[in-house]
C-alpha positions as CSV (number, residue, x, y, z in Angstrom):
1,X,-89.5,-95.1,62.9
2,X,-89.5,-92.5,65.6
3,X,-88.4,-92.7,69.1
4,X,-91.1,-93.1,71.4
5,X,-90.3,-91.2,74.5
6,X,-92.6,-90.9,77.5
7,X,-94.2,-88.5,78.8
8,X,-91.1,-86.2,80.9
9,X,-93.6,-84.1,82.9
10,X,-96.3,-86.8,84.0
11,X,-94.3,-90.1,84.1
12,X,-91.5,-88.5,86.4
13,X,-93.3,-86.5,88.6
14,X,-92.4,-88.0,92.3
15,X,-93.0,-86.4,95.6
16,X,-90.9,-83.5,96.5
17,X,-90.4,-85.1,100.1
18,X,-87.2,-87.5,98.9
19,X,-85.0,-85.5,97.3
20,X,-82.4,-88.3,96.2
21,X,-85.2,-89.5,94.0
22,X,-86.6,-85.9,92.7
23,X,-82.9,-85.6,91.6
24,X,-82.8,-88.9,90.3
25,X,-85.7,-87.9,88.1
26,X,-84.2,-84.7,87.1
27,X,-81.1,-86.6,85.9
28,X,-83.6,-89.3,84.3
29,X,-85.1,-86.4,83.0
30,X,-82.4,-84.6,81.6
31,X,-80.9,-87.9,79.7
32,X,-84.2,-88.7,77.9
33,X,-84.3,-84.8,76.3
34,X,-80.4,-85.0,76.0
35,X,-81.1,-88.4,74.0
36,X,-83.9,-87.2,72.3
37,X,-81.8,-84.0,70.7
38,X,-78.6,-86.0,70.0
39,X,-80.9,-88.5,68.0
40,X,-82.6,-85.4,66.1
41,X,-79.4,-84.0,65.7
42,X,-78.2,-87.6,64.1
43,X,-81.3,-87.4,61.8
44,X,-80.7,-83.7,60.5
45,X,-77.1,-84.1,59.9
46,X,-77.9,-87.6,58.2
47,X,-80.3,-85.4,55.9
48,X,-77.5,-82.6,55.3
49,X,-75.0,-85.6,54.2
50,X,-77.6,-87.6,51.9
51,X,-77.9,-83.6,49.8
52,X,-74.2,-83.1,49.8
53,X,-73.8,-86.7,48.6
54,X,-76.2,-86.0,45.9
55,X,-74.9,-83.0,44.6
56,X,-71.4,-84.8,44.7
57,X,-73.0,-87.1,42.4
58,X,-74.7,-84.7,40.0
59,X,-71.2,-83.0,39.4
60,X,-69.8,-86.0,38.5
61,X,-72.1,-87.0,36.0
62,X,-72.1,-83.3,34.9
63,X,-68.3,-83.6,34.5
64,X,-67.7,-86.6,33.6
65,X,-70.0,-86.0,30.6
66,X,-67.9,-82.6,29.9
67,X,-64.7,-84.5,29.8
68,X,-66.1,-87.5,27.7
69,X,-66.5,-85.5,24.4
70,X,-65.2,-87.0,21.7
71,X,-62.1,-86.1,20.0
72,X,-64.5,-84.3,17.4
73,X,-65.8,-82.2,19.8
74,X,-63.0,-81.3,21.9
75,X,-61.3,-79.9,18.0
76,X,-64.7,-78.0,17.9
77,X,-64.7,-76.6,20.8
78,X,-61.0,-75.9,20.9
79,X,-61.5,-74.2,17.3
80,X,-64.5,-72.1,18.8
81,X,-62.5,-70.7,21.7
82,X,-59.1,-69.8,19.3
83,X,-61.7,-67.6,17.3
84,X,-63.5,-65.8,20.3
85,X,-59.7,-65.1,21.1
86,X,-59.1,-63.8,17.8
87,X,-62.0,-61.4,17.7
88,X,-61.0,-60.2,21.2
89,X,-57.3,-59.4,20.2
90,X,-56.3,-62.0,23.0
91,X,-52.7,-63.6,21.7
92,X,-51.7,-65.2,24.1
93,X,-54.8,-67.4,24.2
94,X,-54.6,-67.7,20.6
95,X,-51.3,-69.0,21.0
96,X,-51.9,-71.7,23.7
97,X,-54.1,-73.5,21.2
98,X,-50.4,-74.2,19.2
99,X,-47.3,-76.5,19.6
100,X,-44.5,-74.5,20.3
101,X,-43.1,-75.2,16.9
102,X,-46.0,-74.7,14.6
103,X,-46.0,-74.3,11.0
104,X,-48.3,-71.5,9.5
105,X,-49.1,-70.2,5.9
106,X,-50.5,-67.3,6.2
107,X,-52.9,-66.5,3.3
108,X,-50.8,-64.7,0.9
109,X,-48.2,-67.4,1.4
110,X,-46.2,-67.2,3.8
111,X,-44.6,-69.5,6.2
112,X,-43.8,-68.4,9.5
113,X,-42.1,-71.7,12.2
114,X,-43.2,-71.5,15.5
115,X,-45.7,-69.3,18.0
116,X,-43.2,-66.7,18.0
117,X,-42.7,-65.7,14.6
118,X,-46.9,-66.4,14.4
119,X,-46.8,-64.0,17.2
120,X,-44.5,-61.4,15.5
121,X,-46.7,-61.5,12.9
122,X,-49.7,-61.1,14.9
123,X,-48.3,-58.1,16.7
124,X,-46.4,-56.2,13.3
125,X,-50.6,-55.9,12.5
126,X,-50.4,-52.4,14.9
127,X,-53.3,-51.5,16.2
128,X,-55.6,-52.9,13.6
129,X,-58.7,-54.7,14.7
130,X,-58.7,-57.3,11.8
131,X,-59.6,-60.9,13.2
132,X,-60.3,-64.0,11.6
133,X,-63.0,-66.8,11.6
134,X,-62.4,-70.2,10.7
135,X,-65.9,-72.1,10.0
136,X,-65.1,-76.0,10.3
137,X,-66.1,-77.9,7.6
138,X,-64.7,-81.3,8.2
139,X,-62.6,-83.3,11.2
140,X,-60.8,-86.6,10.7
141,X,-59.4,-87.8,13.6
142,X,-56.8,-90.6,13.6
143,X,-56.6,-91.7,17.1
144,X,-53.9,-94.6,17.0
145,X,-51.5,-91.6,16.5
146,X,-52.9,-88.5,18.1
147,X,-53.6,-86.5,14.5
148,X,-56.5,-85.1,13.2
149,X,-57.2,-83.2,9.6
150,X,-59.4,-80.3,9.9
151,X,-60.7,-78.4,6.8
152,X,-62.9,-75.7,6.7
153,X,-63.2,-71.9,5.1
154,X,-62.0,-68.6,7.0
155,X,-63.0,-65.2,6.9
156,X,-61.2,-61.7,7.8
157,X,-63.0,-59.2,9.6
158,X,-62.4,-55.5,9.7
159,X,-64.9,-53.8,12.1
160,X,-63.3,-50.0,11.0
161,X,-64.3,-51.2,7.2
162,X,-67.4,-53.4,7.6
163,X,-69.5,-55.7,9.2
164,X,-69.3,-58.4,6.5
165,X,-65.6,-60.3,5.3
166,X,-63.5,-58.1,3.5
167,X,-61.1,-60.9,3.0
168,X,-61.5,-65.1,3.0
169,X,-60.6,-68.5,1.5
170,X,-59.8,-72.2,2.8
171,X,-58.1,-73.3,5.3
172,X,-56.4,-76.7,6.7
173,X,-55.1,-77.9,10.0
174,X,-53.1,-80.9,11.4
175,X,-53.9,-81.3,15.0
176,X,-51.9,-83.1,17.1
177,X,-52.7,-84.7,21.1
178,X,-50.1,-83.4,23.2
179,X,-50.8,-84.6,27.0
180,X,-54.1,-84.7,26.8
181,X,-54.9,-82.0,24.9
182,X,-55.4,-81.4,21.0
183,X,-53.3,-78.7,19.8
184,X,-52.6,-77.1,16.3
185,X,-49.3,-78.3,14.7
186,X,-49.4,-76.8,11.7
187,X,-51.8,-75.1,9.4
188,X,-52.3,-73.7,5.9
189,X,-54.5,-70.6,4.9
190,X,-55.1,-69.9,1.4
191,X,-57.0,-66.8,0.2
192,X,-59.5,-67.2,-2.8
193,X,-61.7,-64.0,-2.1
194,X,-61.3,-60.0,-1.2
195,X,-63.5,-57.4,-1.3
């Protein structure tokens, strides 16, 4: 509903002989716009809150959404972020997807304890541009104790050499749910393929 106001210039208009009352009306006059602005004012600033309420509200369901993936998905898209930091040389983020001490068999066999031997390894490569891709296959997730199985096949890469795999086989992992957060705690590479 609006807010009928009267008309300022016709309604008020008194005789200029008694000047307490033309000032009256000036004051009378001044109120009513004053009034009328403050309650437009109200009405804008009532309109700006409802959209900043409503965007609130969109980002909530957009995040709350993001942080309700299963445990499947969060593996998945844990697993697609360690490779996009393999292919981009990036260690360090390959590393933060690990326990502190995980176990790794690398394809040939061997076992290297914990992310700094993994990264020792990683780094005794040289300047190499090899990177690997592991394609998931399968996800178990045990949730009573924070484990999951995940199976799948990897491929090495060697942009110098080729485009395609020069290298691949199958590949295992136990994740584990440390805060919050799955992380690899131990995995096992096994190479059935070169070229």
């Amino acid at each position: 509903m609006g807010l009928l106001l009267p008309n300022i210039d016709t309604d008020f208009s008194l005789s200029s002989q008694n000047k307490q009352t033309t000032a009256l009306s000036a004051a009378l006059k001044q109120m009513l716009k004053t009034n009328f602005f403050v309650h437009f004012k109200y009405k804008y600033q009532m309109k700006q809150t409802k959209h900043i309420l409503f965007a609130v509200l969109c980002l909530l369901i957009f995040t709350s959404e993001l942080f309700s993936q299963t445990n499947e998905e969060q593996i998945r898209a844990i697993r697609k972020a360690s490779n996009s930091a393999l292919k981009s040389s990036d260690t360090k983020k390959v590393l933060s997807y690990l326990t502190d001490d995980v176990l790794t068999t690398t394809g040939n066999g061997t076992l290297l304890c914990g992310k700094d031997e993994l990264q020792k390894y990683i780094l005794d490569g040289g300047k190499s541009k090899m990177y690997w891709i592991r394609d998931t296959k399968e996800i178990i997730v045990y949730t009573e104790r924070g484990l999951a199985w995940e199976s799948g096949v990897w491929n090495g890469y060697d942009p110098e050499k080729s485009n395609n795999s020069i290298i691949n086989g199958n590949y295992s992992a136990m994740w584990t749910k440390e805060s919050g957060i799955w992380k690899i705690k131990s995995q096992l590479f096994v190479t059935i393929n070169e070229r």
